[in-house]
KEKE-935297 format. One line per 5 residues: number of its first residue (from 1); their letters; for each residue x, y, z of N, C-alpha, C. Coordinates in steps of 0.001 Angstrom, whole numbers, plus 500000, padded with zeros to 6 digits. Layout:
<nodes>
NUM	a	X:Y:Z:X:Y:Z:X:Y:Z ~ ...
</nodes>
This chain:
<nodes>
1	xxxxx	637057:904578:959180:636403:903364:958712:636607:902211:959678 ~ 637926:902061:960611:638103:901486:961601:636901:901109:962556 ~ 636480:902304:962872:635342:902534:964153:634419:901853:963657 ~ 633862:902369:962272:632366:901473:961776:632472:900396:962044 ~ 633675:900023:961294:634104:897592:961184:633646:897575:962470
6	xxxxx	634514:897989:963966:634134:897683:964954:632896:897528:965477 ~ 632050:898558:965489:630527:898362:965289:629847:897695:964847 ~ 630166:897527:963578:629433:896838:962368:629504:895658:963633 ~ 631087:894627:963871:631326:893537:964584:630135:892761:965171 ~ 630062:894361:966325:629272:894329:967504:627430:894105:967262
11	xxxxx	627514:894881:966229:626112:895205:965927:625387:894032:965479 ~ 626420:892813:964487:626431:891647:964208:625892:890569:965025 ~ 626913:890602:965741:626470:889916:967114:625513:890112:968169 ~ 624388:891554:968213:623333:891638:968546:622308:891216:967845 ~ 622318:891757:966180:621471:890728:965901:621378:889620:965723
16	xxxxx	622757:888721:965641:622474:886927:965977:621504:886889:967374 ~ 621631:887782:967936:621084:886886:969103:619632:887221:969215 ~ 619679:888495:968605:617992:888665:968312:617139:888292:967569 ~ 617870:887498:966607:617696:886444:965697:617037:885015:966197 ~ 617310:884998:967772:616888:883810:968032:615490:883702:968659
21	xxxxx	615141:885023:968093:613750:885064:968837:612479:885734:967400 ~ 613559:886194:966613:612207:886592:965430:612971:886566:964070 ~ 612200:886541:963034:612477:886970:961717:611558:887011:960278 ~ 611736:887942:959299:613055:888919:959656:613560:889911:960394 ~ 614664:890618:960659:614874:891955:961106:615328:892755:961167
26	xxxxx	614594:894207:960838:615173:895538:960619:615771:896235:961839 ~ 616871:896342:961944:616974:897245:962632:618173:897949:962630 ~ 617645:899617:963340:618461:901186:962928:619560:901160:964084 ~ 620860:901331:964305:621391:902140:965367:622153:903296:964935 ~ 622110:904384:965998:622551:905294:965303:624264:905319:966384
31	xxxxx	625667:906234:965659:626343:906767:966293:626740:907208:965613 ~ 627740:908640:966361:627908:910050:966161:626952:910523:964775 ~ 627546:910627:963711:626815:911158:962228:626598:909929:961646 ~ 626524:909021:961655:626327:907596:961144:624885:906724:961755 ~ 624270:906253:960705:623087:905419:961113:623371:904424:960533
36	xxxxx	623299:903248:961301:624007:901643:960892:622142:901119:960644 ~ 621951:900184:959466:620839:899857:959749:621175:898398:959154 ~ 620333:897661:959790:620754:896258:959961:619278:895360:959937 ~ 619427:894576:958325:618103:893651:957912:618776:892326:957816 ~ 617868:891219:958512:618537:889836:958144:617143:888998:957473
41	xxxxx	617612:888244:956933:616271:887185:956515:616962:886572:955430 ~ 616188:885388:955682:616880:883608:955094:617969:883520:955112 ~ 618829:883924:956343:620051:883683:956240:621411:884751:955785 ~ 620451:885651:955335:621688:887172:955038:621748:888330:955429 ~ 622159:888816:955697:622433:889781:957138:622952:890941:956221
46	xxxxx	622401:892203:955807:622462:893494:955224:622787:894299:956082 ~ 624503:894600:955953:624401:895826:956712:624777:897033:956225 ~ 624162:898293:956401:623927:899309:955433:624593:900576:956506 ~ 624873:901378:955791:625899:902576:956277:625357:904048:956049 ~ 624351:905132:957073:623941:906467:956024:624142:907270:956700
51	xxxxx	624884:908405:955824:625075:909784:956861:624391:910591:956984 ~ 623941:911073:958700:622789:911657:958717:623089:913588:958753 ~ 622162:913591:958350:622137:915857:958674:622270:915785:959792 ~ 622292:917227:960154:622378:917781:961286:621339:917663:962252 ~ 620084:917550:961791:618587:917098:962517:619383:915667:963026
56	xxxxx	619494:915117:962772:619876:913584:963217:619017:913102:962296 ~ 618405:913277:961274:617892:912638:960404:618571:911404:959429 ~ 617835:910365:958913:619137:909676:957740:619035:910014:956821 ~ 620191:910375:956328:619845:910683:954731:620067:909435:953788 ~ 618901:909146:953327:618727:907740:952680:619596:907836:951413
61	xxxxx	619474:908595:950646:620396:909089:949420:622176:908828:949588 ~ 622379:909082:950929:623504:908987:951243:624322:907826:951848 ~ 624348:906788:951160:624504:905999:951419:626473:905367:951561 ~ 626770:905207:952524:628624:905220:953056:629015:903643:952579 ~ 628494:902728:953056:628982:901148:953605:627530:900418:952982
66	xxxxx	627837:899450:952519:627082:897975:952521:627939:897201:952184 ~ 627446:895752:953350:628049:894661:954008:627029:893669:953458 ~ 627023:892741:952579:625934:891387:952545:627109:890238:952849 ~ 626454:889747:954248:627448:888102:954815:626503:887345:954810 ~ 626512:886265:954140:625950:884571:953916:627043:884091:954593
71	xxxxx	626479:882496:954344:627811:881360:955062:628559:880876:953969 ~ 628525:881620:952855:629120:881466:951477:629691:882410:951077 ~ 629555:883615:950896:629922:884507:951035:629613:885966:951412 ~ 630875:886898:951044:630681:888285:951777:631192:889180:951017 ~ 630529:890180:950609:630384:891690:949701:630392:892711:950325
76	xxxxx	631254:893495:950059:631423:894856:951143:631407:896170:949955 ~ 630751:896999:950274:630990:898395:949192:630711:899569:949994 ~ 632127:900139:949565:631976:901763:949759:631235:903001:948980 ~ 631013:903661:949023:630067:905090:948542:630433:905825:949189 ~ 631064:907333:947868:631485:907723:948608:631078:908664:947334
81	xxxxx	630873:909930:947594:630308:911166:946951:629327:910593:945304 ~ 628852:909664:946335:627355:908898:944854:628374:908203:943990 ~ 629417:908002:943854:630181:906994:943295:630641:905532:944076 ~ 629901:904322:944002:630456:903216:943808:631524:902847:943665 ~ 632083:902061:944880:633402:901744:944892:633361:900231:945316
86	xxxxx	633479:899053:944564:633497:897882:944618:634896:897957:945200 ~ 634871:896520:946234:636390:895982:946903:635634:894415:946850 ~ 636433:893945:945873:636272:892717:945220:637384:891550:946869 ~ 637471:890454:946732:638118:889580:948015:639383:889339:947490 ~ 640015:890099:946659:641646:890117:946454:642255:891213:946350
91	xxxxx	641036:892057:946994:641529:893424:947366:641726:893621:948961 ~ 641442:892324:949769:641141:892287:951264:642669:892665:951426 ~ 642939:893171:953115:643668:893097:953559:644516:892130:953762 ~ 645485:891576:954024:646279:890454:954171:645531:889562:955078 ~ 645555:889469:955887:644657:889014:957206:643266:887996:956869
96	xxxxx	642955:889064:955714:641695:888005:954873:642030:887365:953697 ~ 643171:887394:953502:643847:887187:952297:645050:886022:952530 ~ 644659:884833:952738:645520:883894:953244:646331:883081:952315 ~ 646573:883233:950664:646962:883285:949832:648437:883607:949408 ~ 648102:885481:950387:649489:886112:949507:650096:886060:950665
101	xxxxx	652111:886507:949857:652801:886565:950388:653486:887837:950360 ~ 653992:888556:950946:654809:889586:949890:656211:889759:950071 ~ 656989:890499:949246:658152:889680:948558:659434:890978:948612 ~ 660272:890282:949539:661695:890806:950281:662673:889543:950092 ~ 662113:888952:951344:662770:888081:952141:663149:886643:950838
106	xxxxx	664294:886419:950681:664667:885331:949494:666311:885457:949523 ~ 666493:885012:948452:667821:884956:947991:668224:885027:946077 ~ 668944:885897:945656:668655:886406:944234:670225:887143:943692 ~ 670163:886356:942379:671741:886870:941931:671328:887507:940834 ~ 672291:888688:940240:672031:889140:939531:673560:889452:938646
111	xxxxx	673588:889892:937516:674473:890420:936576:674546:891870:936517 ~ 676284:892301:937320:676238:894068:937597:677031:894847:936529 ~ 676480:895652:936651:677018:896838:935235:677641:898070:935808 ~ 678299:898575:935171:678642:900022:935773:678412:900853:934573 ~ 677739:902196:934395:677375:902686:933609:678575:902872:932523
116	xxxxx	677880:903055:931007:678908:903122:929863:679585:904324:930078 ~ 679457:905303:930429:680373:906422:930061:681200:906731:931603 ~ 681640:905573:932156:682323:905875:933550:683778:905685:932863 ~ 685049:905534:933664:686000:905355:933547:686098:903139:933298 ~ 685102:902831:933853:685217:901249:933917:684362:900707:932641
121	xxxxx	684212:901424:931578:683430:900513:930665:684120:899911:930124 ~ 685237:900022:929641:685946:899794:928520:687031:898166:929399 ~ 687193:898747:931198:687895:897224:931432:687073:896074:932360 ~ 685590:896703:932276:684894:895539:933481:684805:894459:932230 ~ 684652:893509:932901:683917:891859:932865:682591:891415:933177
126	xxxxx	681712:892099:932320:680307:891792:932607:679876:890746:933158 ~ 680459:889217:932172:680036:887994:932101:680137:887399:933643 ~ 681294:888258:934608:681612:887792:935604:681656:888679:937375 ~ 680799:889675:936906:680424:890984:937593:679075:890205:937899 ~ 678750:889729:939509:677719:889595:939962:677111:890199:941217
131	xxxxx	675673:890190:941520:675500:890990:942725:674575:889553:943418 ~ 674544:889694:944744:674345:888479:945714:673291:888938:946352 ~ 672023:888182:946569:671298:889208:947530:670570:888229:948743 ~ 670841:888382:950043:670343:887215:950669:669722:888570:951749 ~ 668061:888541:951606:667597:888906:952481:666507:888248:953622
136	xxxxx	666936:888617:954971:666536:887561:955974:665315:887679:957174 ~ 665206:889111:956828:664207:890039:957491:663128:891297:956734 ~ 661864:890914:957078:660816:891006:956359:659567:891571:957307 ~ 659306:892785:956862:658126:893306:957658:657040:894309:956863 ~ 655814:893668:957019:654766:894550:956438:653849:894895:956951
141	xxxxx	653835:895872:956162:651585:896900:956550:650991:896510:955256 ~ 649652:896601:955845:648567:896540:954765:647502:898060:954717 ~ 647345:898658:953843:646085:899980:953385:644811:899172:953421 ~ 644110:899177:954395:642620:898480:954313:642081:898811:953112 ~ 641395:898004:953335:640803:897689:951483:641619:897907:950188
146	xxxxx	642243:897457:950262:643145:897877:949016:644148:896491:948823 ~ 644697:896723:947615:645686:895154:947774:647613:895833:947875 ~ 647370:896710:948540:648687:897910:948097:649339:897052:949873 ~ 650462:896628:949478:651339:896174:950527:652364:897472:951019 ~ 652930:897739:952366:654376:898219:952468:655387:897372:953076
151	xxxxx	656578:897204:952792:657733:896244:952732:658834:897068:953412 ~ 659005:897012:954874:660237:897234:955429:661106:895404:955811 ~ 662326:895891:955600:663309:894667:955781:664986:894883:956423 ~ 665676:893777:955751:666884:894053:956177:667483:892557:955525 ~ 668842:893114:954782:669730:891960:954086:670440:892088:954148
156	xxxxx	671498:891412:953152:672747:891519:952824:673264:891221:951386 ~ 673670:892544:950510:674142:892546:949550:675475:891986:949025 ~ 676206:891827:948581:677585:890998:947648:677802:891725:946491 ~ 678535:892282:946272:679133:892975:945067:680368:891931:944411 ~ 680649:891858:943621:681752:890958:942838:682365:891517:941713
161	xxxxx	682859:892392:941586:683164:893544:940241:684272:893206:939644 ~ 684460:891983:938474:685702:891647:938130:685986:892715:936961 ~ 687241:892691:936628:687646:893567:935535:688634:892416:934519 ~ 689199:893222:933032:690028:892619:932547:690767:893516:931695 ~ 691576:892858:930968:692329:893576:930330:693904:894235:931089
166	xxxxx	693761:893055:932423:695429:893209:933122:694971:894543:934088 ~ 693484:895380:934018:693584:896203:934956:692897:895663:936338 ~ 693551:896606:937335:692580:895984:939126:692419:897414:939596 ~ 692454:897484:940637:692440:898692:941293:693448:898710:942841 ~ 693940:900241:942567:694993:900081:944238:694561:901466:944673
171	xxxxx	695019:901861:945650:695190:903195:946335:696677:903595:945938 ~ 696049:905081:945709:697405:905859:945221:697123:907068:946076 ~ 698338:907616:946759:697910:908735:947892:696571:908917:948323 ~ 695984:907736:948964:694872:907858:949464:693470:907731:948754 ~ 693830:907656:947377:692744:907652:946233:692959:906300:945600
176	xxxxx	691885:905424:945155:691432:904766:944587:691546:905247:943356 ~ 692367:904046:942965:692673:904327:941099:693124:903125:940204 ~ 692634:902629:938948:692527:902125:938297:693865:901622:937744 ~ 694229:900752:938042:695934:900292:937581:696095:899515:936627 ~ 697481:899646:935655:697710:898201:935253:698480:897240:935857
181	xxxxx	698650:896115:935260:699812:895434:935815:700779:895274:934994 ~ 702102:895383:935526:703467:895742:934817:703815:894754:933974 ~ 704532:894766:933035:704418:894215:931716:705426:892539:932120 ~ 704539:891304:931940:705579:890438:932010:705094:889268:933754 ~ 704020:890193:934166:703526:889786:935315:701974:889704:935299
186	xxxxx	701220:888684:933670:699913:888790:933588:699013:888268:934663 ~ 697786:888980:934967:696720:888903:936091:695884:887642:935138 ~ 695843:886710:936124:694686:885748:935742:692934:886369:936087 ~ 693118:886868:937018:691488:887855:937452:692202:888858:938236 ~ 690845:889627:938339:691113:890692:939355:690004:891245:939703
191	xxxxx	689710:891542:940890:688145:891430:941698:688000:893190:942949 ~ 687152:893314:942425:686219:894412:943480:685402:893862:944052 ~ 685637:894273:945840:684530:893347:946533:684308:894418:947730 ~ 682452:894423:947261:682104:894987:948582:681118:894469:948668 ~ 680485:894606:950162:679675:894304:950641:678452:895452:951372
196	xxxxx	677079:895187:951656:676207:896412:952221:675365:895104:953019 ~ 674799:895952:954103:673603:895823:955037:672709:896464:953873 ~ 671373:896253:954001:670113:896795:953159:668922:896978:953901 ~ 668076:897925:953574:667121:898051:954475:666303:898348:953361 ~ 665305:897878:953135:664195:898328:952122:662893:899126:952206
201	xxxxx	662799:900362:951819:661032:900875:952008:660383:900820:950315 ~ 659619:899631:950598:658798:899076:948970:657153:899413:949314 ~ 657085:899667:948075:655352:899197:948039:654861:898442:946948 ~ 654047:897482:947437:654155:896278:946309:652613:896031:946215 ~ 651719:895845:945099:650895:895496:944208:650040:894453:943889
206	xxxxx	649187:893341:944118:649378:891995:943302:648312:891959:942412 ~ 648169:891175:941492:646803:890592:940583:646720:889548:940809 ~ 645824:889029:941043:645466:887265:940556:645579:886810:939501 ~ 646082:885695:939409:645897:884929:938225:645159:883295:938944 ~ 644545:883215:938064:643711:881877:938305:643273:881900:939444
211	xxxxx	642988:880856:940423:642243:880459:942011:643201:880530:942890 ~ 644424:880974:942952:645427:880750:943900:646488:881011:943393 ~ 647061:881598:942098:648332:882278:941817:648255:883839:941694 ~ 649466:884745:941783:649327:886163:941985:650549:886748:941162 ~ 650085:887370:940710:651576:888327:940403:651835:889588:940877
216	xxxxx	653054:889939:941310:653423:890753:941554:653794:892100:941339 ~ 654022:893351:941671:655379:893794:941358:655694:895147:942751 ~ 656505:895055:942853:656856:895946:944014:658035:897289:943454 ~ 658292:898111:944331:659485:899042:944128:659357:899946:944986 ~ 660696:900888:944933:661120:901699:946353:662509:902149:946370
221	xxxxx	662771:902057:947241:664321:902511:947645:665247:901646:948661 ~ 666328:901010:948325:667131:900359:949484:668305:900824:950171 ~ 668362:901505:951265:669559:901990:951638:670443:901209:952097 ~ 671478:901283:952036:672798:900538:952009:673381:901341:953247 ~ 674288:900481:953988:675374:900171:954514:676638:899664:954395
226	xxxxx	677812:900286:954083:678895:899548:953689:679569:898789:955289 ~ 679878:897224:954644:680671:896452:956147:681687:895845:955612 ~ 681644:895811:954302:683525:895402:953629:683988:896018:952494 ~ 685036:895552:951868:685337:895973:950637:686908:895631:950671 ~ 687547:895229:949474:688710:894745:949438:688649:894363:947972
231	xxxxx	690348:894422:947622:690318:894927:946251:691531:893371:945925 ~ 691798:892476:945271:692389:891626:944895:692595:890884:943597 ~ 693798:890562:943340:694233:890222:941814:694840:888655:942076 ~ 694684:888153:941175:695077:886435:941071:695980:886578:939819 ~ 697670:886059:940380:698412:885947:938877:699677:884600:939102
236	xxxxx	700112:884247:938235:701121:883194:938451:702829:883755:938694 ~ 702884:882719:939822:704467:882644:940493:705182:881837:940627 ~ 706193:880948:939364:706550:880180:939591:705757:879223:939389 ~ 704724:878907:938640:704219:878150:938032:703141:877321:939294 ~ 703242:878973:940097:701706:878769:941254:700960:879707:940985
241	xxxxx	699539:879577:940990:698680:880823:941126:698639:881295:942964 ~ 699173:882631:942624:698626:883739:944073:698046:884516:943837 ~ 697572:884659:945252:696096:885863:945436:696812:886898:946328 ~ 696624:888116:945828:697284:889319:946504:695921:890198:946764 ~ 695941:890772:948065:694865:891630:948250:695781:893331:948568
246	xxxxx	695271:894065:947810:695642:895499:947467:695262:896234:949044 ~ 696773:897078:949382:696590:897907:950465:695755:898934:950739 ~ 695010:899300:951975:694719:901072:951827:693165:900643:951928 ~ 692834:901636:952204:691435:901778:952262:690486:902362:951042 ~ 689963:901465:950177:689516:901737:949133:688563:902769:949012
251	xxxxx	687530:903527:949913:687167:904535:949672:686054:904152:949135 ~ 685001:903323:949180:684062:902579:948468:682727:903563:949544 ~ 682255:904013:949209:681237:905203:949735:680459:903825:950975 ~ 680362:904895:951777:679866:903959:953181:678108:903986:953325 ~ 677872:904897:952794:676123:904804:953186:675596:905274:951685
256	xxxxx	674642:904503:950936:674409:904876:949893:672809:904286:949888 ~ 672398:904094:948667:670853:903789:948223:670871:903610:947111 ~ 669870:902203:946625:669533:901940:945065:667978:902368:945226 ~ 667331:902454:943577:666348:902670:943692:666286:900901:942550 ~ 664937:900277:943544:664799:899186:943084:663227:898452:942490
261	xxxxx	662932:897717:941551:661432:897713:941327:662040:895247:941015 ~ 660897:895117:941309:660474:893790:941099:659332:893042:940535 ~ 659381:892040:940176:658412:891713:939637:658149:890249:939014 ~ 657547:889544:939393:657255:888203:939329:655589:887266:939487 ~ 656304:886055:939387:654359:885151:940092:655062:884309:941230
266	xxxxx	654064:884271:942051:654034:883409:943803:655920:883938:943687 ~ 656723:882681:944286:657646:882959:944889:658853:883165:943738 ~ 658855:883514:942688:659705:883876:941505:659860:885435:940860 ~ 660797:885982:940880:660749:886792:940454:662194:887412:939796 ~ 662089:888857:938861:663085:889846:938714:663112:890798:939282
271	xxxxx	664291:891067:939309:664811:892310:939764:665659:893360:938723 ~ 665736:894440:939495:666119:895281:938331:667126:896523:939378 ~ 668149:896968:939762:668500:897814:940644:669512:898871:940258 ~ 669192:900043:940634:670259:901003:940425:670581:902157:941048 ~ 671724:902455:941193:672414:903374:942437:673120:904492:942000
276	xxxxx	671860:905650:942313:672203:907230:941628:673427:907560:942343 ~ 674160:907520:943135:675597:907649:943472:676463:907035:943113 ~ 677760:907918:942530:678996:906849:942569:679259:905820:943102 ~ 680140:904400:943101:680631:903628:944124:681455:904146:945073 ~ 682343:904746:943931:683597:905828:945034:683100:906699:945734
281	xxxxx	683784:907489:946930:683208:908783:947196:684183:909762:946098 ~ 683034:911091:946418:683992:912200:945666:685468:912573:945405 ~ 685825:912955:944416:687329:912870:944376:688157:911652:944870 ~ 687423:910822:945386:688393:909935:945916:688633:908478:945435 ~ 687906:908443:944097:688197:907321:943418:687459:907289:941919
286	xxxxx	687464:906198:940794:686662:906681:939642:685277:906558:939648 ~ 684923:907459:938956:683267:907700:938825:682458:906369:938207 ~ 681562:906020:938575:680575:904893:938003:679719:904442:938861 ~ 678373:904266:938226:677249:903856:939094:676760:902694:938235 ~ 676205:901880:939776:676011:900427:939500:674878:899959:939359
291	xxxxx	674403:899146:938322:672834:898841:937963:672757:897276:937961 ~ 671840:896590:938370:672057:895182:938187:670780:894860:937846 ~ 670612:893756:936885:669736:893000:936883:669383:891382:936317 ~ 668959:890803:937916:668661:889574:938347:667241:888910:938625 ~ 667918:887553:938964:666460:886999:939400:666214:886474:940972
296	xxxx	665059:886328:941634:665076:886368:943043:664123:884912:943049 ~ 664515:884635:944209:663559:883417:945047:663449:884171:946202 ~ 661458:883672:946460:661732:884337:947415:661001:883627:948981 ~ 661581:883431:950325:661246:882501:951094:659996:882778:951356
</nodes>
């Protein structure tokens, strides 16, 4: 369909100029299996699309493309096995579509969960379990004719996993494990912290609403990168609060993936995210997978 537009372009611009000498005017060009035929008068320029037989004949019945451009507007339709296929101007490609935006790149907090039947239901801190999302890099394709976006990127996630009930987490022979604290030495907080690189492959959607608003919704998969993680408890000493950060290498799985969907109008939106793998790796710490859901701004 590439090749035709190009033509079509060209073919355009022959008849403006033949335009300056008569009207109206019909006229056929043919290439490879395609006959472009091209009528202008009072100002509107028909351009028509038919695939020919093998004679080189046109088959009039068969009709591929029509193009009607005024200085007001422009109607494009496909045909394609005798079915009608309207592409309305908020189905254009981005390019003709100077309106939309599409939607990565922002900054968005959310409220994280770890599933109910893990070892952490019973001591996380919902109210205070957040996820951070600052993404800074943003790249898309567009499906000609269609309003279907693809969304490659790159961010940076924040995990904040408080717990309560006096438990934190330490390494015990090399394993990540769920502790208390000894009786007489109460924890004011106690915090799980990791961090990921993100890379996103989305495909995202829009509708119009009114003359210039859109809604959204996108989804996909984000793979992760782990670049921190550190495990720390806040308790009183002497009538000071200290912050102790827990030894060892927590074992917080290094390359993982959420599966993520969104959804909002212009630059507002939710999010919704969740990660079919443990946090821990295998055997090497407790089982639970993390789901969040927040709200995004998006630049």
């Amino acid at each position: 369909m590439k090749k035709i537009t190009f033509i079509i372009a060209g073919l355009l611009f022959l008849s403006y100029l033949t335009a300056q000498t008569s009207s109206p005017i019909d006229t056929t060009f043919r290439y490879n299996n395609r006959s472009v035929v091209i009528h202008e008068e009072n100002d509107e320029i028909n351009v028509s699309v038919y695939r020919q037989n093998e004679e080189g004949d046109t088959i009039k019945s068969e009709k591929i493309y029509e193009g009607i451009f005024t200085d007001n507007k422009e109607v494009e339709r496909l045909f394609e096995n005798n079915f009608e296929i309207s592409i309305p101007e908020i189905f254009k490609p981005k390019e003709k579509r100077t309106d939309y935006n599409s939607h990565w790149a922002g900054f968005g907090i959310g409220f994280a969960t770890i599933n109910s039947n893990s070892e952490f239901s019973s001591i996380l801190n919902i109210s205070r379990s957040l996820q951070y999302n600052l993404n800074f890099v943003e790249g898309v394709w567009y499906w000609e004719n269609t309003n279907l976006t693809g969304i490659l990127g790159m961010g940076i996630q924040f995990n904040s996993i408080h717990f309560q009930n006096n438990k934190f987490i330490e390494v015990e022979d090399y394993k990540s494990v769920i502790s208390t604290m000894e009786t007489g030495k109460e924890l004011n907080k106690s915090r799980l912290h990791y961090t990921y690189l993100t890379f996103p492959f989305l495909i995202e959607k829009t509708f119009p609403v009114g003359k210039s608003s859109h809604l959204f919704f996108n989804g996909g998969i984000v793979a992760k990168v782990k670049t921190a993680s550190s495990s720390k408890v806040w308790f009183n000493e002497n009538g000071k609060e200290k912050k102790m950060k827990m030894p060892g290498e927590l074992n917080i799985r290094p390359i993982t993936f959420d599966f993520i969907v969104q959804a909002g109008i212009e630059n507002f939106g939710l999010f919704a995210s969740y990660s079919p793998l443990s946090i821990f790796l295998n055997n090497k710490g407790p089982k639970g997978n993390q789901g969040t859901i927040g709200l995004q701004v998006y630049f």
